[in-house]
C-alpha positions in Angstrom: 81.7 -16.0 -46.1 85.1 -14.1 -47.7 84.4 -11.7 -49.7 87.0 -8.9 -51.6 85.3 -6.1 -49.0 86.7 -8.7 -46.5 90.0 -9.1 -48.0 90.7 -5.4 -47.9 89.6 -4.9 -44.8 91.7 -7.5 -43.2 94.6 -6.0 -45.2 96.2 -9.9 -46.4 97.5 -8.1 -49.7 99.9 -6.4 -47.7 100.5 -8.7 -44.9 100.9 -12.2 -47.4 101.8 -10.1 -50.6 100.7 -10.2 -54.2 100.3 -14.1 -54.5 97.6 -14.3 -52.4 95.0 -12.0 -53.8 94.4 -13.9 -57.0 93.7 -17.0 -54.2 90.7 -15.5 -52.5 89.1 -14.3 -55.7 89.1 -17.7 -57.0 87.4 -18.6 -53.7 84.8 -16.1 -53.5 83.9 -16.7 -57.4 83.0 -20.6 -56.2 81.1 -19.8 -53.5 78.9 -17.0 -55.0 78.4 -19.9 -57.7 77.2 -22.6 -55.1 74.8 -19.8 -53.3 73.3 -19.6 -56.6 72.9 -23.7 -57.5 71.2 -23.7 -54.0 68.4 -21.0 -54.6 67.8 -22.4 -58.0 67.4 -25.9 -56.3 65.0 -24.6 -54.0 63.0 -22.4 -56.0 62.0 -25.6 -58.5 60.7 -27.2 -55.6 58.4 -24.0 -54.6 55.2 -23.9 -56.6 54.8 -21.3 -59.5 53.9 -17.6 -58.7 52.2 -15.3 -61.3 54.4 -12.7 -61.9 53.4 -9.1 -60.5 53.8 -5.8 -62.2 54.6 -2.9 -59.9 50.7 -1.6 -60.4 49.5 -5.1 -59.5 48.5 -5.0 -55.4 49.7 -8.0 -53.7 47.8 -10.8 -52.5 46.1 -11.5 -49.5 48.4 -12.1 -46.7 51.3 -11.0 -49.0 53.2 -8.1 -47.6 56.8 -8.5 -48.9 58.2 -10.0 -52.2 61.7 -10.8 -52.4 62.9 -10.9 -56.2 65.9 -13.3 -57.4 69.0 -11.9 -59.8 66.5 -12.0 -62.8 63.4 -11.1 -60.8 60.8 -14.4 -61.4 61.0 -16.0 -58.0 59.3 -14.7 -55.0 58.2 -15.4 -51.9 55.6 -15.2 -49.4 54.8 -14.5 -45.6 54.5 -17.8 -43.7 50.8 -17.8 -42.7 50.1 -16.7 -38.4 50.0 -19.8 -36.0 47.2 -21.1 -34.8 45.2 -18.8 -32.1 44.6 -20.4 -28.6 41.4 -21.8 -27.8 39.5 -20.5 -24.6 41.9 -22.1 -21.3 40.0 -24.8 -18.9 37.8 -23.7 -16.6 40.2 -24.5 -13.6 38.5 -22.8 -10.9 38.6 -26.2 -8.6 34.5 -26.1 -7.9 33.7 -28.4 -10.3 35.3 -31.1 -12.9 35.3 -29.8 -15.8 36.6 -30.7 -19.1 37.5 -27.4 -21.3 34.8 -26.1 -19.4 32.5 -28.7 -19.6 30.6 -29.5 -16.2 30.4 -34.0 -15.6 28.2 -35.9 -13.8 28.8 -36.4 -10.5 30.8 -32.9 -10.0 30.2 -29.8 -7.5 28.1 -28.1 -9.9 25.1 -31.0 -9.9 25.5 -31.7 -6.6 24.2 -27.7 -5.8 21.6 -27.6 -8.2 19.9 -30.9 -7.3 20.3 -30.0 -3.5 18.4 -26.4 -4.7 15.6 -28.2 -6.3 15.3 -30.4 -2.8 15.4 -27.6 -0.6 12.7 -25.6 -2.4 10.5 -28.7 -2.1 11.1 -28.8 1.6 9.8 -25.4 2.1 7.1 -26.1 0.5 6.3 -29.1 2.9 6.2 -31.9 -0.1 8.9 -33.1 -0.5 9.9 -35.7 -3.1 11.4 -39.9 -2.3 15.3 -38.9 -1.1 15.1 -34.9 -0.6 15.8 -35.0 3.0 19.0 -37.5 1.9 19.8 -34.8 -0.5 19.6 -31.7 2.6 22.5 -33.8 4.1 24.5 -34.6 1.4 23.3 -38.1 0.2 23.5 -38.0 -3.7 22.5 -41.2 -5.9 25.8 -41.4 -8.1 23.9 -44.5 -9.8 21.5 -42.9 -11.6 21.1 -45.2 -15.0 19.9 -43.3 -17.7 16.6 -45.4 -18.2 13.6 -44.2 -21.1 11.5 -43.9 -18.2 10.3 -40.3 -17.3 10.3 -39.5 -13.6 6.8 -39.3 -12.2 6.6 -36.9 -9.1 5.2 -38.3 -6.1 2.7 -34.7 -5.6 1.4 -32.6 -7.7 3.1 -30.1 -9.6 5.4 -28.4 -7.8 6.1 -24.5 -8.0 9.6 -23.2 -9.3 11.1 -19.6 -9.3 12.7 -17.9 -11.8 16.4 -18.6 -10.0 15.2 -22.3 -10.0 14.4 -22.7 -13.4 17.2 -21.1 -14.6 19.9 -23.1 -12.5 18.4 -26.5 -14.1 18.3 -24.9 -17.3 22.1 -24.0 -17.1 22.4 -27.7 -15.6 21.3 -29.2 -18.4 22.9 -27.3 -21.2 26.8 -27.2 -19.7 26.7 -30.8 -18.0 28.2 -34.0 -19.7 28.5 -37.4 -19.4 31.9 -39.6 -19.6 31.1 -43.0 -21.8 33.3 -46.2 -21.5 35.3 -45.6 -24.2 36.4 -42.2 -22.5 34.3 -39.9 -25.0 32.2 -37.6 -23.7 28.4 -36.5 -24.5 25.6 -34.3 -23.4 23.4 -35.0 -20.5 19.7 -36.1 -21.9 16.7 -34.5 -20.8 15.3 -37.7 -18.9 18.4 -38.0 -16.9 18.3 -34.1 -16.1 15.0 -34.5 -15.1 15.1 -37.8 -12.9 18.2 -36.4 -11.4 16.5 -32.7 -10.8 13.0 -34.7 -9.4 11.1 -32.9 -12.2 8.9 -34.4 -15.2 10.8 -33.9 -18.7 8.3 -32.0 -20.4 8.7 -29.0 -17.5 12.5 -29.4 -18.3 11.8 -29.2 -22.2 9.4 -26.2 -21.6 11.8 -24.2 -19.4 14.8 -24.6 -22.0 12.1 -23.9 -24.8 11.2 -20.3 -23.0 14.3 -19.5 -21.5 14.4 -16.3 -22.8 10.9 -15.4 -21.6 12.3 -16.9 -17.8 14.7 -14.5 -18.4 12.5 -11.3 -18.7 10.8 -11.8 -15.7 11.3 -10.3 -12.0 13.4 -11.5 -10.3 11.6 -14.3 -7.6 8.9 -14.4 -9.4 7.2 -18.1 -10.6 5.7 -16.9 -13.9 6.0 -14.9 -16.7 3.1 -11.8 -16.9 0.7 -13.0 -19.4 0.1 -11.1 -22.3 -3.1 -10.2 -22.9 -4.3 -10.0 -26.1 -6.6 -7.3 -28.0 -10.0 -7.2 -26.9 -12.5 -7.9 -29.1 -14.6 -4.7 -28.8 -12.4 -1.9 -27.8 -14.4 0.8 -28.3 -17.4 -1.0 -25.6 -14.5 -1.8 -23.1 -13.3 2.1 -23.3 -17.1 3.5 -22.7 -17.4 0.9 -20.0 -14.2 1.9 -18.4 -15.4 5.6 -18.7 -18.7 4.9 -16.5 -16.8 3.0 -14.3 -15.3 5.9 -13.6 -17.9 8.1 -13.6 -19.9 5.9 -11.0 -16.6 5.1 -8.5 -16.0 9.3 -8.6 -19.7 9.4 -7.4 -19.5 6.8 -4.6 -20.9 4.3 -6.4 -21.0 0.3 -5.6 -20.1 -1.5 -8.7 -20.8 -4.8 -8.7 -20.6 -7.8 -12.0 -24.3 -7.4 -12.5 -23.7 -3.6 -12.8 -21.2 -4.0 -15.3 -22.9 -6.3 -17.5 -25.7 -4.5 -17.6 -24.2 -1.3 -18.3 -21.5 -3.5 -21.1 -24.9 -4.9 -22.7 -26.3 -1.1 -23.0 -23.5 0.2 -24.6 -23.3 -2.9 -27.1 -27.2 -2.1 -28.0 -26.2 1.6 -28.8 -23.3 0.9 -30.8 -24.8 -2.3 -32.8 -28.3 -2.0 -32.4 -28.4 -4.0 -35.7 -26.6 -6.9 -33.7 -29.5 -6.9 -30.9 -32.4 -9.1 -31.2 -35.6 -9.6 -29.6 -37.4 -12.8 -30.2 -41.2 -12.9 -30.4 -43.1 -14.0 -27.6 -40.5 -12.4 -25.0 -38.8 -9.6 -23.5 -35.5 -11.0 -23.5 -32.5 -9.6 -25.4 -30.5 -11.5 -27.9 -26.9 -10.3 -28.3 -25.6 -11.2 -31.8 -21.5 -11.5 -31.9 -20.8 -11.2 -28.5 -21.1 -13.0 -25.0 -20.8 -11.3 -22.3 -18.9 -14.4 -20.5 -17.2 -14.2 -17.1 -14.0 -15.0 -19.0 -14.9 -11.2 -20.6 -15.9 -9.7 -17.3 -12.4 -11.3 -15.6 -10.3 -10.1 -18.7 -12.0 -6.7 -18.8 -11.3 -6.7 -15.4 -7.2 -7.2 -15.9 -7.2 -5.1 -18.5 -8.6 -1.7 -17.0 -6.8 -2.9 -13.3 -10.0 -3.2 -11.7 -10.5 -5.4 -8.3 -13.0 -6.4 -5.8 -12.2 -4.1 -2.9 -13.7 -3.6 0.8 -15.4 -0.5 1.6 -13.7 2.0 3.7 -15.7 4.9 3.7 -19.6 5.6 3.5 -20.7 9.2 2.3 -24.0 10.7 1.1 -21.4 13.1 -1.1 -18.5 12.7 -2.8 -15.1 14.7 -1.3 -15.0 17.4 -4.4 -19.1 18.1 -3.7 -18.0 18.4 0.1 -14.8 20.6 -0.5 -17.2 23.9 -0.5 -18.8 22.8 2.9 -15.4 22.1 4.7 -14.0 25.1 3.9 -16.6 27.3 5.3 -16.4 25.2 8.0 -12.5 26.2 7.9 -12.9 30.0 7.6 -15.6 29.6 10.2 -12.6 28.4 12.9 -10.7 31.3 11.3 -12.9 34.0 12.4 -13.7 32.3 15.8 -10.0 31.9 16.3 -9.1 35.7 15.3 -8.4 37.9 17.6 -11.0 41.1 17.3 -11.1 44.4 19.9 -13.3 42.7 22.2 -12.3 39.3 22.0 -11.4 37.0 25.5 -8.1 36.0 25.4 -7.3 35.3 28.9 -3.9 35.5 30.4 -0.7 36.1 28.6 1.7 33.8 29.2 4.5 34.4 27.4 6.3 33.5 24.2 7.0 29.9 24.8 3.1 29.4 25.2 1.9 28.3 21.9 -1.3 30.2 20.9 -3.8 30.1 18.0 -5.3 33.4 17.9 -7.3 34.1 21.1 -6.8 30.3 22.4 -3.5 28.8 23.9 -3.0 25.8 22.1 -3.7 23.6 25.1 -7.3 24.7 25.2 -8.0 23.5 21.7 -9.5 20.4 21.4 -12.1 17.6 20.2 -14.7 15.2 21.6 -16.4 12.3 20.2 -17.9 9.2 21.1 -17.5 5.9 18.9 -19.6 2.5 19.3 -17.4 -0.6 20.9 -18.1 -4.4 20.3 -17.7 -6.3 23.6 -15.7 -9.0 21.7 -14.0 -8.4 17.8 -14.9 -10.8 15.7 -16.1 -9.3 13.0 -13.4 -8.9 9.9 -10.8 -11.4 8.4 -8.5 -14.0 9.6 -5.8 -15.9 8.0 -6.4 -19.5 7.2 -5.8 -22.4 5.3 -6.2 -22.6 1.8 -8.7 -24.1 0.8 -10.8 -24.1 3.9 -14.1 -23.9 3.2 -15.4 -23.2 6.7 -13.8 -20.1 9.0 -15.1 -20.5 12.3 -14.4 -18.1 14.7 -15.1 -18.8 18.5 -16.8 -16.0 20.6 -16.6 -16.1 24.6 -19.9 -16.1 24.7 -22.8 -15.9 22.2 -24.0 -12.9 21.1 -21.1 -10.7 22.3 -19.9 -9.7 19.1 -23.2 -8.2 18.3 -23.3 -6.4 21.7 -22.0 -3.0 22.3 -20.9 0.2 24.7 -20.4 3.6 24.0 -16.3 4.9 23.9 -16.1 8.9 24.7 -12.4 9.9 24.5 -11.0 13.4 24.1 -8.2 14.9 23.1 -6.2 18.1 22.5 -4.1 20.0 19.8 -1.3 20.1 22.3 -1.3 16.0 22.6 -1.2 15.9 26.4 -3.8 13.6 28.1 -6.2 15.4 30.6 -9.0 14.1 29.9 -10.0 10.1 31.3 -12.1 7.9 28.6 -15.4 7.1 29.1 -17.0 3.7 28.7 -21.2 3.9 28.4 -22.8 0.7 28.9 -26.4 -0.3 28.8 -27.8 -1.2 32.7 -29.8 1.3 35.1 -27.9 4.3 35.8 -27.9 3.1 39.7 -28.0 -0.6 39.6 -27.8 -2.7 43.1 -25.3 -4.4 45.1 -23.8 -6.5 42.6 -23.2 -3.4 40.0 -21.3 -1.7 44.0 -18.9 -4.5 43.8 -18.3 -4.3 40.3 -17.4 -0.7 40.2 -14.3 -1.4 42.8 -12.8 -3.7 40.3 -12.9 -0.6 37.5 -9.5 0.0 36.0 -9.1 4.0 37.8 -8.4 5.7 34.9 -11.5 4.9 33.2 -15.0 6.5 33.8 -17.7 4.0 33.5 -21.6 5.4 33.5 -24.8 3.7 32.5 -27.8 3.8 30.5 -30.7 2.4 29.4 -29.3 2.1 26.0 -25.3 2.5 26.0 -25.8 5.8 23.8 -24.8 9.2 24.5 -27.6 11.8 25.3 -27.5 15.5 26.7 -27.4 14.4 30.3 -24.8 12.2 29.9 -22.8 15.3 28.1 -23.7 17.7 31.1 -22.2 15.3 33.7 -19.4 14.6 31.2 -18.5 18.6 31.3 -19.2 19.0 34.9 -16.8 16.4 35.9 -14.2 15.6 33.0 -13.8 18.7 30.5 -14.3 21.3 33.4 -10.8 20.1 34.8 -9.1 19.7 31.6 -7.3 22.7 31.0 -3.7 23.2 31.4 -5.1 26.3 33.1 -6.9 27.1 36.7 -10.9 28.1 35.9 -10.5 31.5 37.1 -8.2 32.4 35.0 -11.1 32.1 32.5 -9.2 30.7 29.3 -11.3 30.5 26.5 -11.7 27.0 24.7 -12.3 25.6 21.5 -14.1 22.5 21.4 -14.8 20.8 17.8 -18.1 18.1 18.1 -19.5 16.5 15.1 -23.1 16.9 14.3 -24.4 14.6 17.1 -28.2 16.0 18.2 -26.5 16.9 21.7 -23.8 18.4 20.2 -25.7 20.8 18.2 -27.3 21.5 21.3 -30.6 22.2 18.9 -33.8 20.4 20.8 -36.9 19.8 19.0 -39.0 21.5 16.6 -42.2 22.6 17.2 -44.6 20.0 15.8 -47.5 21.9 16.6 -50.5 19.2 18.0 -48.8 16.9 20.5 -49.6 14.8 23.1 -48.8 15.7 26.8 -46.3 12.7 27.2 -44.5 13.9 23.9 -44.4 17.9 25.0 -43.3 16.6 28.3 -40.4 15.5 26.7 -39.9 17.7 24.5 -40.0 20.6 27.6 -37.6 18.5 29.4 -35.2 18.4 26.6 -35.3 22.1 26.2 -34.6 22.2 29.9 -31.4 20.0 29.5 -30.5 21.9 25.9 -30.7 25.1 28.3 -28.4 23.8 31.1 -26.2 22.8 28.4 -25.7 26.0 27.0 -25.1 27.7 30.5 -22.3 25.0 31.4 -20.6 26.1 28.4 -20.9 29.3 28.7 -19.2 28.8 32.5 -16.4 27.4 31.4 -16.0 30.4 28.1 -16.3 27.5 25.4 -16.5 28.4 22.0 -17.6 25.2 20.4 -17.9 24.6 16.3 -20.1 21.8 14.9 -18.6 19.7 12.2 -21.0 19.7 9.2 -22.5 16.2 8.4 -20.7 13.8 6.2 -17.6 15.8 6.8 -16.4 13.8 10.2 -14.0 11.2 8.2 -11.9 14.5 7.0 -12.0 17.0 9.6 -12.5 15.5 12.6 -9.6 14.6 14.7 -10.6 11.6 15.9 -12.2 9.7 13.7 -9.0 10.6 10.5 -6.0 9.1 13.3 -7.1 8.8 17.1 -10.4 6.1 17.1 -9.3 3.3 14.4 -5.4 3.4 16.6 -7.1 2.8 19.8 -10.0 0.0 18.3 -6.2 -1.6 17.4 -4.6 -1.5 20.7 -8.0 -2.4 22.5 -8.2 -5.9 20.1 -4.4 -6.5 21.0 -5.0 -6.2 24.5 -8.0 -8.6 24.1 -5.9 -11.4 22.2 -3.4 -11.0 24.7 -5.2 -11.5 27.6 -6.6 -14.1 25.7 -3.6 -16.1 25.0 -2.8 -15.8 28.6 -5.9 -17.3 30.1 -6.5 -19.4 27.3 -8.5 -22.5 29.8 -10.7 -19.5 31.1 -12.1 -18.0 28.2 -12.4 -21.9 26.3 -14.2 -22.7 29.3 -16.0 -19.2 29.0 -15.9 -18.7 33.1 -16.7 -15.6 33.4 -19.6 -12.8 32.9 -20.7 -9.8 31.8 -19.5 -8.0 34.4 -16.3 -9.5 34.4 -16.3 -8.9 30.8 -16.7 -5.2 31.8 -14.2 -4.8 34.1 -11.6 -6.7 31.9 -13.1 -3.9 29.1 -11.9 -1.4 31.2 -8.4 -2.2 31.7 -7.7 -3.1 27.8 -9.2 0.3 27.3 -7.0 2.5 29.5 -4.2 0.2 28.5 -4.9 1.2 24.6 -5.2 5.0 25.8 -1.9 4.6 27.7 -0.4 3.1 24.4 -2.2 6.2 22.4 -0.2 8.5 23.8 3.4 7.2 24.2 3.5 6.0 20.6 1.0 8.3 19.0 1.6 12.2 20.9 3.0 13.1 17.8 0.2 11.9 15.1 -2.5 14.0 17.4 -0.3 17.3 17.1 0.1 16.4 13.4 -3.5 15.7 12.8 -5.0 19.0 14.1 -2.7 21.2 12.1 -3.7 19.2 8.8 -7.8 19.8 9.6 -7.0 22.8 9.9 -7.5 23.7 14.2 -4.3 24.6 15.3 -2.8 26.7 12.4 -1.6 30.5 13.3 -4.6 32.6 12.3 -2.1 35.0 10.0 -1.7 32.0 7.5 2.0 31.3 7.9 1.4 28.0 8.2 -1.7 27.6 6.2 0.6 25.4 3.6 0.2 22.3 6.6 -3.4 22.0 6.1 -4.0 18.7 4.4 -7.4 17.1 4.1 -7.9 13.8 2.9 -8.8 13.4 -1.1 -8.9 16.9 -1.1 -4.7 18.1 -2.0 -6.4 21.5 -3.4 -7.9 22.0 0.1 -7.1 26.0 1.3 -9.0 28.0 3.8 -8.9 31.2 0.9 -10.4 34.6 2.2 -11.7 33.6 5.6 -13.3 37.5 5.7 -15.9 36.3 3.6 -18.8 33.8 4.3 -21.2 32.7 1.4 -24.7 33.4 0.9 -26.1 30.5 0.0 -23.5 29.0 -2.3 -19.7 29.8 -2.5 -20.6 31.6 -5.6 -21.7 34.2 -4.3 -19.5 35.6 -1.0 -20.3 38.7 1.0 -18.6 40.5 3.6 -19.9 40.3 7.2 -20.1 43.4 8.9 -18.8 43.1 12.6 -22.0 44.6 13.9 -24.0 41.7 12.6 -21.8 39.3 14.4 -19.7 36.1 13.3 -21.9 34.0 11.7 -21.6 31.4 8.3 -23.8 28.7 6.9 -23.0 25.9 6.3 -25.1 23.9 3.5 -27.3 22.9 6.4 -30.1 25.6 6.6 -28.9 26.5 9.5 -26.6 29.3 10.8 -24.0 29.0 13.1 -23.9 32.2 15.2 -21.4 33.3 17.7 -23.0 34.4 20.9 -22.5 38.1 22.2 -20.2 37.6 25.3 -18.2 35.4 23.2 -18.3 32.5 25.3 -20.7 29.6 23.7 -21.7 28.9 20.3 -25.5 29.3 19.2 -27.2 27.3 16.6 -29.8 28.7 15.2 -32.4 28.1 12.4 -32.4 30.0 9.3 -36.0 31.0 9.1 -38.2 30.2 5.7 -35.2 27.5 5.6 -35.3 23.5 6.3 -32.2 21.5 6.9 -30.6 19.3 4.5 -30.5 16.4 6.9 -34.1 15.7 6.8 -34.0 13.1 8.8 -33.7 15.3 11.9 -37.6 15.9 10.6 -38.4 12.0 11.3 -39.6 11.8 15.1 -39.0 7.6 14.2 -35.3 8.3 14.1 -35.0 10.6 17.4 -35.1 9.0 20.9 -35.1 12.7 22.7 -34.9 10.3 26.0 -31.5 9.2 24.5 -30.0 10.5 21.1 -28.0 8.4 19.6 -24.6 8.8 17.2 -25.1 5.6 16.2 -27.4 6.4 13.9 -26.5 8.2 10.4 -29.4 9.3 9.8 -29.4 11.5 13.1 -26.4 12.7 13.6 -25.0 13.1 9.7 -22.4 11.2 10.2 -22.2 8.7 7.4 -18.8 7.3 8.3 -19.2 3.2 8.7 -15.7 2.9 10.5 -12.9 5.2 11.9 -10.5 5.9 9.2 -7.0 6.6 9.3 -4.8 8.9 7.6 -0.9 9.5 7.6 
């Protein structure tokens, strides 16, 4: 457009002189007129705007306004375009439509070939899941008003699976004739998933309770709700704990009848007792087994297996093991005129007066000729569990297992199998003894029990040679024994009147009780008796060594088993052979014992307490079982009585503690054997050593809790 700032700037006045000028003002006036007609034009066509005063604010989406010559036109921002929708879902795994999954596409094909997979583990399968494995899909699946029926019983889903045909059926659609497009029904997602449509429904219902539970899970935790008496179930829970603290078997009889009690003393208004009987009449409350199973769930109680048996509980036994520890502590000191053999240098390890090689414990532990005794998996269901012995009456019958070991985890020692025959035996017991696996000792008695003789011979011809050390070098050893009659190397007390058979005994007992003592003595043996009760927490073998070698011994079995499977279906063989083959699965097992296992002996006497240095460096290793508090404290004193009440012992009087038994374990003067003694005016708390009807003097027996204190039903094992 020309304009005058145009015309001077060009200069035309002076290039075309003064005729021109008057030329281009007449042209700019028209076209300044014709810019006007057109605005006017337009602005009748735009609709009407209110006018705005200058402390008016604009309106919404109104940020400029653009005033004509007179100021009453104005205009407005054109409005934003029209924001893009989410883009297609082109990721080429499944045909979609703006990111909506169709029949027939990748997407289906995985889920329904998830659903027929999981069936196939589960060994029940549905009509066409095996098609389905290899990639066999039924693309003419009509959508019928007939729900799918599955051929077996409800099957069981995981969280993953329910959750993949619940995303199936929300994002998948179907293509109509007309080329429209709607959702997948639940029928069709059900036929086509092999699922009824009221699981479908259900699953989509609770999705977000699928959702919240652990992964690979089936169901959702159930929420309990409130009991109805919460103040019964909280005293009832507090018994229960009482009782379990105590050693107490609970059983459902013992908590309905202690639930019932408490109900009386809360409500005795609600408790009725007809006439004409005893029985009570609870008013308000039943005490259901739908209440005993939900009580049960609520305070996380469950039927469990024993594992230990025990006169006393671990905290009324923590004052008897440790005297028993500060007992080992002053035996295991090293005093003016204490033996403590050769020195041999600083890489010997040594635990006060006794190298660490001469430490050690014995025990014997009963052994089933066959093990059938326990649980086996089976079918579901099964209402029979039959398990087939060799031969009848085996599981039942037994031997005797000796085994010791030391704190430095080195085998010297051979295990010994007791079973029950005539010590001698004829020909036939000749030719069985060649076929003995060598690294086994096999003896015999009348009953397959340990007795004092059989522990003479034992230390005459196993512990006698196993030192690390030659015999006359005259190292002292340390031998822990639990409180087996033979072990305590006690005898009989004097009944007064007897018979002539039954002091005959008795003086022969003494005879062997005497021989005992001077064997020990031989070989400078210092040996501690475990108190009763206290074996399943102190003594070596029965918290690690017994229950690994009862393993190793039933895995040799089954394998020897599954290698002569005709033989032993057939049954083909006898006792004796049964012996023999005992022998080999036994030193086998010990073999085992110590290549996999050196390391868990070591470990196992430091935590009871026998191999830790005597200045208490180390004292923080000691770890007894359900007792974490466990500490051997001031081992210089020894309690009179109680643990109450300590005293110092004087060395003059000698080392010497009780231990809750009534009687007193002495150390002997030349330091080389270990006396017990009784505490006069004082009787035993294991009566039963009173009971001549539990004693066989002939043949003492560990087998019997009564006799030997040891209350322990199996052989426990602790990490």
């Amino acid at each position: 457009m020309i304009g005058p700032g145009l015309v001077r700037k060009t200069g035309l006045i002076k290039r075309s002189g003064a005729l021109i000028y008057p030329f281009f003002l007449i042209l700019f006036t028209l076209s300044h007129l014709v810019i006007r007609l057109n605005l006017c034009i337009h602005a009748s066509k735009m609709p009407p705007i209110a006018r705005l005063r200058r402390d008016e604010p604009l309106p919404v989406g109104q940020t400029t306004l653009l005033n004509t010559l007179n100021g009453s036109l104005a205009i407005t921002r054109p409005p934003h375009p029209l924001r893009q929708g989410p883009k297609p879902n082109c990721t080429n795994k499944s045909t979609t439509i703006l990111g909506r999954r169709l029949v027939g596409g990748v997407n289906e094909q995985q889920a329904v070939k998830t659903f027929a997979n999981a069936r196939l583990e589960e060994e029940l399968p549905e009509p066409g899941d095996e098609d389905i494995t290899r990639g066999v899909f039924d693309e003419d699946l009509e959508d019928s008003e007939d729900d799918y029926v599955p051929v077996h019983k409800r099957h069981a889903y995981s969280r993953e699976h329910k959750l993949i045909a619940i995303d199936y059926f929300n994002t998948t659609w179907k293509e109509l004739e007309d080329g429209t497009f709607e959702r997948l029904s639940c029928r069709y997602a059900a036929r086509k998933l092999k699922i009824t449509r009221k699981m479908l429904r259900s699953w989509v219902c609770n999705k977000e309770k699928i959702l919240a539970q652990p992964k690979g899970t089936f169901r959702s935790r159930r929420q309990y709700a409130l009991p109805k008496e919460a103040q019964l179930e909280d005293e009832l829970d507090a018994e229960f704990d009482t009782a379990r603290k105590k050693g107490r078997k609970v059983s459902k009889k013992w908590i309905l009848r202690h639930a019932r009690a408490i109900y009386a003393r809360l409500y005795p208004h609600r408790v009725v007792t007809p006439e004409n009987t005893h029985k009570k009449v609870f008013l308000g409350f039943k005490f259901s087994t739908g209440w005993y199973n939900g009580f049960r769930k609520r305070k996380n109680i469950s039927l469990r297996c024993g594992t230990k048996r025990a006169q006393k509980s671990p905290e009324e036994l923590f004052p008897v093991i440790q005297n028993w520890l500060q007992f080992n502590r002053r035996l295991m000191v090293i005093r003016f005129d204490s033996i403590c053999g050769i020195p041999r240098g600083p890489t010997v390890i040594t635990v006060g007066r006794f190298k660490l090689s001469e430490i050690g414990n014995m025990d014997q532990s009963p052994l089933a000729f066959e093990f059938l005794k326990g649980r086996t998996l089976a079918r579901r269901g099964d209402r029979t569990i039959a398990l087939k012995g060799a031969k009848s009456g085996w599981e039942k019958r037994q031997c005797t297992l000796q085994i010791y070991v030391s704190a430095d985890g080195i085998d010297r020692c051979k295990p010994l199998l007791m079973f029950k025959g005539k010590a001698k035996g004829d020909s036939r017991r000749k030719q069985e003894r060649k076929k003995y696996h060598p690294g086994v000792v096999v003896i015999f008695n009348e009953k397959a029990y340990a007795n004092t003789s059989n522990l003479i011979d034992w230390i005459k011809q196993q512990y006698s040679m196993a030192s690390a050390y030659p015999l006359r070098d005259h190292e002292p050893r340390f031998l822990a024994l639990d409180a087996f009659a033979p072990h305590k190397n006690k005898g009989r007390k004097d009944p007064g009147k007897e018979s002539d058979k039954a002091k005959g005994r008795r003086l022969k007992e003494e005879a062997l009780q005497q021989e005992l003592r001077n064997e020990l003595s031989k070989l400078y043996v210092i040996t501690s008796i475990i108190p009763g009760g206290c074996t399943g927490y102190v003594q070596v073998l029965d918290v690690t060594v017994n229950k690994i070698i009862k393993q190793y011994i039933e895995e040799a079995e089954d394998q020897w088993v599954d290698e002569h499977l005709e033989e032993w279906d057939a049954g083909k063989f006898s006792v004796g052979d049964r012996r023999v083959l005992l022998t080999y699965w036994v030193a086998e097992a010990w073999k085992k014992l110590y290549q996999d296992h050196q390391d868990a002996i070591i470990k196992t006497f430091q935590n009871v307490g026998l191999s830790l240095p005597t200045d208490g460096s180390k004292d923080h290793l000691l770890k007894i079982r359900d007792l974490p508090h466990m500490t051997i404290a001031d081992w210089q004193r020894a309690p009179e009585g109680t643990g109450e009440n300590p005293a110092i012992i004087d060395d003059d009087v000698g080392d010497s503690i009780e231990v809750d038994d009534g009687y007193l374990y002495k150390a002997g003067e030349d330091n080389s054997t270990m006396i017990k003694q009784e505490k006069e005016n004082n009787m035993t708390t294991d009566s039963s050593d009173d009971k001549e009807d539990y004693i066989d003097f002939d043949s003492q027996s560990d087998f019997n809790e009564d006799t030997d204190g040891d209350e322990d039903e199996g052989d426990e094992n602790m990490d």
